[in-house]
C-alpha distance (Angstrom), angle and dihedral (degrees) to the residues before:
residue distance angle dihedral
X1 . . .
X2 3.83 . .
X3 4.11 110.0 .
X4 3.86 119.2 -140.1
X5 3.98 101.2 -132.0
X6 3.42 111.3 -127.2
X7 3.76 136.2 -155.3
X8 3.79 136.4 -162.2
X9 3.99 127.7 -154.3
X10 3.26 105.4 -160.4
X11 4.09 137.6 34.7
X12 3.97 86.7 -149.5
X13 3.77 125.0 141.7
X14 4.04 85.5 -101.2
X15 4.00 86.7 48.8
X16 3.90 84.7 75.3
X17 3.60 102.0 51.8
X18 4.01 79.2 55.6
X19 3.66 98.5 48.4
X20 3.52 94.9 48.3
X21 3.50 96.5 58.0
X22 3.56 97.8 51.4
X23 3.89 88.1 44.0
X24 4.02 82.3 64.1
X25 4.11 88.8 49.2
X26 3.63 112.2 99.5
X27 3.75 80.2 -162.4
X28 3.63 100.4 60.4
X29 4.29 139.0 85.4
X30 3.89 104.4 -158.2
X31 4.22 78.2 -141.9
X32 3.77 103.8 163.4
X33 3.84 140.9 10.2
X34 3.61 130.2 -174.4
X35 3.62 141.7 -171.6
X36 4.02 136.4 163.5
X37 3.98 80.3 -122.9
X38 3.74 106.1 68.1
X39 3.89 94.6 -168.9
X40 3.78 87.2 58.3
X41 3.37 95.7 42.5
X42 3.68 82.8 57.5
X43 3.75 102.2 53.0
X44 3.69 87.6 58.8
X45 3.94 97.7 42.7
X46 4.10 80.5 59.3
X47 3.82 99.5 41.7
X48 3.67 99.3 48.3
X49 4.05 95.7 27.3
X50 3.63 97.7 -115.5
X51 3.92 115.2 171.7
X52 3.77 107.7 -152.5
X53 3.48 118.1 44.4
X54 4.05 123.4 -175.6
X55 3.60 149.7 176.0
X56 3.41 105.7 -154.2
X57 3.64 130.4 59.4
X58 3.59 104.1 -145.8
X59 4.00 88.8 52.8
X60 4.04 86.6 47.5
X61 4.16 90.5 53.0
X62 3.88 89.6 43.4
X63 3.89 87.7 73.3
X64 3.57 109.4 105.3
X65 3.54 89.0 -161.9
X66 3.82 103.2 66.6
X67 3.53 109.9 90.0
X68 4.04 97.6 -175.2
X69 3.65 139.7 -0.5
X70 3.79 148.9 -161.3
X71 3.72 120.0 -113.6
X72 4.06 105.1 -150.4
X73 3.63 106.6 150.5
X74 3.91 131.6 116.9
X75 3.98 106.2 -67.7
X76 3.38 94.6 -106.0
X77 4.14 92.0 74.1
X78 3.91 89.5 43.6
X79 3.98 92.5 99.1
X80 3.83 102.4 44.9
X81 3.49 96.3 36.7
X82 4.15 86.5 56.5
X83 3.39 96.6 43.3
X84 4.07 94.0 49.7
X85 3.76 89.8 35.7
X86 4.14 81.3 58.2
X87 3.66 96.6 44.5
X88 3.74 93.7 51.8
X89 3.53 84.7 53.4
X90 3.85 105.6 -107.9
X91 3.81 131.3 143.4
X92 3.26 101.6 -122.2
X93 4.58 140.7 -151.3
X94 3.40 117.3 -161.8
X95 3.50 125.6 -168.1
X96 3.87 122.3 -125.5
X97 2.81 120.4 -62.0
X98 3.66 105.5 59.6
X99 3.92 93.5 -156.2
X100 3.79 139.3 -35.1
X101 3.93 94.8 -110.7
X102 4.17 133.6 34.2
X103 3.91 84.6 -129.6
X104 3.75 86.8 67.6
X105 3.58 97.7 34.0
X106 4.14 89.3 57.8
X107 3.65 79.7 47.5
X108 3.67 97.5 61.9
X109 3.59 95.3 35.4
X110 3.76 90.7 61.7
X111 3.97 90.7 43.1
X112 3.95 82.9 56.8
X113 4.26 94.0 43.4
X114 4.25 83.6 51.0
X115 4.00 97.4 42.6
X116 3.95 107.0 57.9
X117 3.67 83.6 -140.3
X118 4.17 132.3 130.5
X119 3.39 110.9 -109.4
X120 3.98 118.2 -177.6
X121 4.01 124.0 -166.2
X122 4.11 108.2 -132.7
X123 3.67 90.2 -119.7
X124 3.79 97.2 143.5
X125 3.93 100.5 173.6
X126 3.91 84.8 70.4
X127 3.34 86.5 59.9
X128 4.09 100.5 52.2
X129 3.65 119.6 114.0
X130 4.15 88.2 -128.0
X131 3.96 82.3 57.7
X132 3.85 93.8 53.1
X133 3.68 95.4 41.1
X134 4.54 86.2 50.7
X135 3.89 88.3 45.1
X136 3.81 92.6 60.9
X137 3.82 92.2 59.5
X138 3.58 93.0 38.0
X139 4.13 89.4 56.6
X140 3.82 92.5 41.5
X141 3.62 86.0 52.8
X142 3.76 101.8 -120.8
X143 3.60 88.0 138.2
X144 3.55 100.7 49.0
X145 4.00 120.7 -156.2
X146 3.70 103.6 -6.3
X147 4.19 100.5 -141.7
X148 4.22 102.3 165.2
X149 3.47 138.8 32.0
X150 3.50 126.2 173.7
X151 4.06 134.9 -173.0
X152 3.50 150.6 -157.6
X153 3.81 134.2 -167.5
X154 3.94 105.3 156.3
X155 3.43 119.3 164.7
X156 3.65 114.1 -175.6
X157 4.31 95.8 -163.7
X158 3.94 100.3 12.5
X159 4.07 111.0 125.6
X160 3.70 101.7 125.5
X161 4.54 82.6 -167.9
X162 3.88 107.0 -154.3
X163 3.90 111.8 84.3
X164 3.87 89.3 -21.8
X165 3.87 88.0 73.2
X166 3.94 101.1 40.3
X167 3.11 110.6 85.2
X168 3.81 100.6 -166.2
X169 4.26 79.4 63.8
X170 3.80 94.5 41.6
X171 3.61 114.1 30.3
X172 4.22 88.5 -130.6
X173 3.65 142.3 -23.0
X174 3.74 133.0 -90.8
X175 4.21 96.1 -17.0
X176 4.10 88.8 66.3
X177 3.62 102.7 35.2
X178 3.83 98.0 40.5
X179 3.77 107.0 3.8
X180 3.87 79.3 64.4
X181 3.35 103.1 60.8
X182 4.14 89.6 48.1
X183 3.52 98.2 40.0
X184 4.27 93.7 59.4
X185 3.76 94.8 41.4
X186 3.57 89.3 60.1
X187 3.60 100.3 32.3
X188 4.60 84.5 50.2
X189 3.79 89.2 47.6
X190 3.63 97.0 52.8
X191 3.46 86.1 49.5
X192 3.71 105.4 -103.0
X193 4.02 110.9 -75.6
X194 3.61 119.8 -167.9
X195 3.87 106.8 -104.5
X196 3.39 118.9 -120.3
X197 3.75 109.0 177.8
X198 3.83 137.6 6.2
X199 4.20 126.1 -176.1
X200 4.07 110.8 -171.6
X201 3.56 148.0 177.4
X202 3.88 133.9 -152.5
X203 3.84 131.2 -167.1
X204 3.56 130.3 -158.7
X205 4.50 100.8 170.1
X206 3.46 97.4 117.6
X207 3.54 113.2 42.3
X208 4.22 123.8 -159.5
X209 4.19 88.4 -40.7
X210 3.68 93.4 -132.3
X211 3.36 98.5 163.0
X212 3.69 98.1 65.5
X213 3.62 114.9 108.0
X214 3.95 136.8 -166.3
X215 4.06 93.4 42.9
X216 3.53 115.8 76.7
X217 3.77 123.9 -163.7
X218 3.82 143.7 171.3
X219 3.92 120.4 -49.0
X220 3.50 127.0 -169.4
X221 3.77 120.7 -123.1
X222 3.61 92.0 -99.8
X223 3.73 106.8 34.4
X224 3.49 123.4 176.2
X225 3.65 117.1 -166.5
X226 4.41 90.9 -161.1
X227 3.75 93.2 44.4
X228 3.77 116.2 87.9
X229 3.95 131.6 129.2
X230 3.32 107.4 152.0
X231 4.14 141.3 104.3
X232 3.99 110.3 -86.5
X233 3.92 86.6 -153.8
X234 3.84 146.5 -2.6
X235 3.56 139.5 -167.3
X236 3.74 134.9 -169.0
X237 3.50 155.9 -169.1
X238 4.18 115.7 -151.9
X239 4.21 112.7 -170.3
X240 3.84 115.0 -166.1
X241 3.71 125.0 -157.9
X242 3.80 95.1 -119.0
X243 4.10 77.8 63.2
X244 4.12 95.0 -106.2
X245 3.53 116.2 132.6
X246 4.06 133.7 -171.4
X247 3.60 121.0 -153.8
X248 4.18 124.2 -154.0
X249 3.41 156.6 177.4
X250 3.49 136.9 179.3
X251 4.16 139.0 175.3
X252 3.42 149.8 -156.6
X253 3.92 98.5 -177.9
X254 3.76 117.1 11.0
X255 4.05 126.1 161.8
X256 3.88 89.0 -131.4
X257 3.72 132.5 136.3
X258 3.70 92.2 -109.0
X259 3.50 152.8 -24.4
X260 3.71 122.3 -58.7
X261 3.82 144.0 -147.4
X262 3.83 124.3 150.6
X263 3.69 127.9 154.6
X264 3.61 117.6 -172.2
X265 3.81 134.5 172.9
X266 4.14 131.2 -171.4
X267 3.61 130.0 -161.1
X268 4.18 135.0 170.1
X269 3.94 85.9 -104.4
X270 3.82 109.8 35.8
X271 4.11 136.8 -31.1
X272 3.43 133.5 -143.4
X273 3.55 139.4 -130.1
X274 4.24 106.2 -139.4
X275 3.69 100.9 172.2
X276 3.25 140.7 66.0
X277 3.88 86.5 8.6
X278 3.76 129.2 -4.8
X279 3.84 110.9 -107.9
X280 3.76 130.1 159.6
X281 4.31 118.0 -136.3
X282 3.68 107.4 -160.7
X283 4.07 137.9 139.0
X284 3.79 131.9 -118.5
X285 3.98 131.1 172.0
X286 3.51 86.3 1.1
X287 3.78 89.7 -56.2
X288 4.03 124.3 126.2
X289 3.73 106.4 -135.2
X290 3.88 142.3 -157.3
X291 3.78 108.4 -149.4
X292 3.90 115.7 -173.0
X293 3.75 116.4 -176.6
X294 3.80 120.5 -126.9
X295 4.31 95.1 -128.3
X296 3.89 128.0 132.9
X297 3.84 92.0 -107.0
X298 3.51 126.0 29.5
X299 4.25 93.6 -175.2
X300 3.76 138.6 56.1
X301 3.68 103.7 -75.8
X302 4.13 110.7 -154.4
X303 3.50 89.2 -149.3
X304 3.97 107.1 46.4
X305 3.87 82.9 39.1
X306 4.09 99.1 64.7
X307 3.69 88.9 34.4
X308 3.72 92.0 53.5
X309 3.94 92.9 44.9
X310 4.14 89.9 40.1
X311 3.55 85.1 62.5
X312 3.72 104.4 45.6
X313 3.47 86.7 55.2
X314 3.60 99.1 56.8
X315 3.65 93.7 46.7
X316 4.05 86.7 56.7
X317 3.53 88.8 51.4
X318 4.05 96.2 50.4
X319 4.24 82.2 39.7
X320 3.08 105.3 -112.1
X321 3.78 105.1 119.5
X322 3.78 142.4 -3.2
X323 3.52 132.9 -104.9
X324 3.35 120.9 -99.0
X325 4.47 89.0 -149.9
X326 3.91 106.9 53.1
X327 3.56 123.5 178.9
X328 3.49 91.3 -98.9
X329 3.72 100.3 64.3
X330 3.82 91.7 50.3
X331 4.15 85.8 59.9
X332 3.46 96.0 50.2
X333 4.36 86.6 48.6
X334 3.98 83.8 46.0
X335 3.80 86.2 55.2
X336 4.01 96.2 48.1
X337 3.98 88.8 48.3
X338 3.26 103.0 41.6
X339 4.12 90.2 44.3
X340 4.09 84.4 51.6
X341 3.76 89.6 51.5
X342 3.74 88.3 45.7
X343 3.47 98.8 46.7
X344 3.81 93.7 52.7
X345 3.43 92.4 59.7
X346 3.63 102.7 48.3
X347 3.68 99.4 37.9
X348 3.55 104.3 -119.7
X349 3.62 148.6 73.5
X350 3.53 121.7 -79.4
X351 3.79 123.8 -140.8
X352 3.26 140.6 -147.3
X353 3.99 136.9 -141.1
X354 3.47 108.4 -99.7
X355 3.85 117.9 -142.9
């Protein structure tokens, strides 16, 4: 059985997550990795048996022989990287975010509409089994017409510093790396209306908390406890033109009780409880019910999640499906961040044009 070589830019903590999934693909050469730091470029060429092993991306897209690669580098790269990645003639995964500006992402997007090429948005929630399982109601239309979201991701102690908390690196704090991920899951379940208007607010009071002791938490590779330019919190309100609206706020730093992730969607026929646990509200004989399906896992699972979306996007690049995160829906998430970000700073809401 013929391998598809893949490559991986990037020896990142996300790089792993990646690697591992394709390690699992019987479909799948680890061929090339690539990182700006050779020696951890290295570590990972020898854990995960990778033959090729660069430091420069140009050299690493010269390879004929890499048929599609990984893009898990600090946000800032995302854009070039696709676009070369494209022109060399690679399908290509991105990871989330898609860019850091809707100039770029347009860019991309008509890279990908000029290269004939697969290229799949790292929006991994899609790709959770709890997500499947919700999008079968959703289509049979046990849900109904799904009007509201709203969603949570509060971390209390949760700035991992490095490239997180540069801003010049990562386009913002906790609304791009984590709003992100919240923001497209509901946006994809309610079945992707065009925005219309979106009023936010941003935070930076706190800063990365580094004095706190007696709670540890996640630190980036390069973690600097002085170096931090980035919103604490945001919140935000997201209109559609079909009227639906999703409401959400997410944190780096936050003096709350705890931590924090809820997912919730509502509909004229039944909601759904995402997050923490996967429950379905609806109403029967004039009863309001609590359905909880029987499955293994009831939450996102990291794991199952990468391996799931690893997958899909090998079977679009052998053609034999297509992905369920085009280039198109990362612009229009590009748009809604980068309108949030916007309207904080200005003070007011920003609209869109209306078709």
């Amino acid at each position: 059985m013929k391998k598809i070589k893949v490559g991986v830019i990037g020896a990142g903590s996300i790089s792993s997550a990646h690697m591992d999934a394709y390690a699992n693909n019987k479909e799948v050469e680890l061929y090339a990795i690539c990182d700006l730091n050779r020696e951890r470029a290295d570590e990972k060429a020898v854990k995960y048996g990778i033959p090729h092993v660069y430091s420069d991306v140009r050299e690493f897209l010269a390879n004929p022989d890499i048929e599609a690669v990984s893009i898990c580098t600090w946000n800032n790269t995302h854009a070039e990287f696709s676009i070369a990645a494209l022109a060399a003639g690679k399908h290509v995964l991105c990871e989330k975010p898609l860019c850091q500006t809707v100039e770029q992402a347009l860019e991309v997007q008509s890279a990908v509409q000029s290269s004939g090429k697969v290229f799949q948005v790292g929006f991994v929630r899609r790709y959770g089994n709890t997500a499947k399982m919700l999008r079968s109601f959703i289509d049979a239309g046990d849900l109904g017409e799904i009007y509201y979201a709203k969603a949570s991701y509060l971390r209390r102690l949760g700035n991992p510093g490095g490239w997180f908390s540069d801003k010049s690196r990562s386009g913002g704090g906790p609304l791009i790396d984590l709003g992100v991920h919240v923001i497209d899951l509901c946006w994809y379940l309610m079945g992707k209306p065009k925005v219309k208007s979106v009023s936010g607010n941003t935070y930076n009071k706190l800063g990365n908390r580094s004095n706190v002791q007696h709670l540890s938490f996640y630190k980036a590779a390069d973690y600097d406890a002085d170096k931090n330019d980035v919103e604490d919190l945001a919140n935000a309100l997201i209109r559609f033109e079909n009227g639906a609206s999703i409401l959400v706020d997410v944190s780096f730093t936050l003096h709350a009780i705890k931590n924090e992730g809820s997912i919730n969607i509502y509909g004229t026929k039944g909601g759904a409880q995402v997050e923490p646990a996967l429950q379905i509200a609806t109403e029967k004989h004039d009863m309001m019910l609590n359905l909880l399906p029987q499955v293994d896992t009831l939450s996102f699972d990291f794991v199952e999640g990468f391996q799931n979306e690893i997958n899909h996007f090998v079977n679009c690049c052998l053609g034999k499906a297509e992905t369920l995160s085009p280039v198109e829906d990362g612009v229009e998430i590009m748009k809604i961040l980068c309108a949030i970000y916007e309207s904080a700073a200005t003070g007011k809401e920003i609209r869109f044009n209306e078709n």
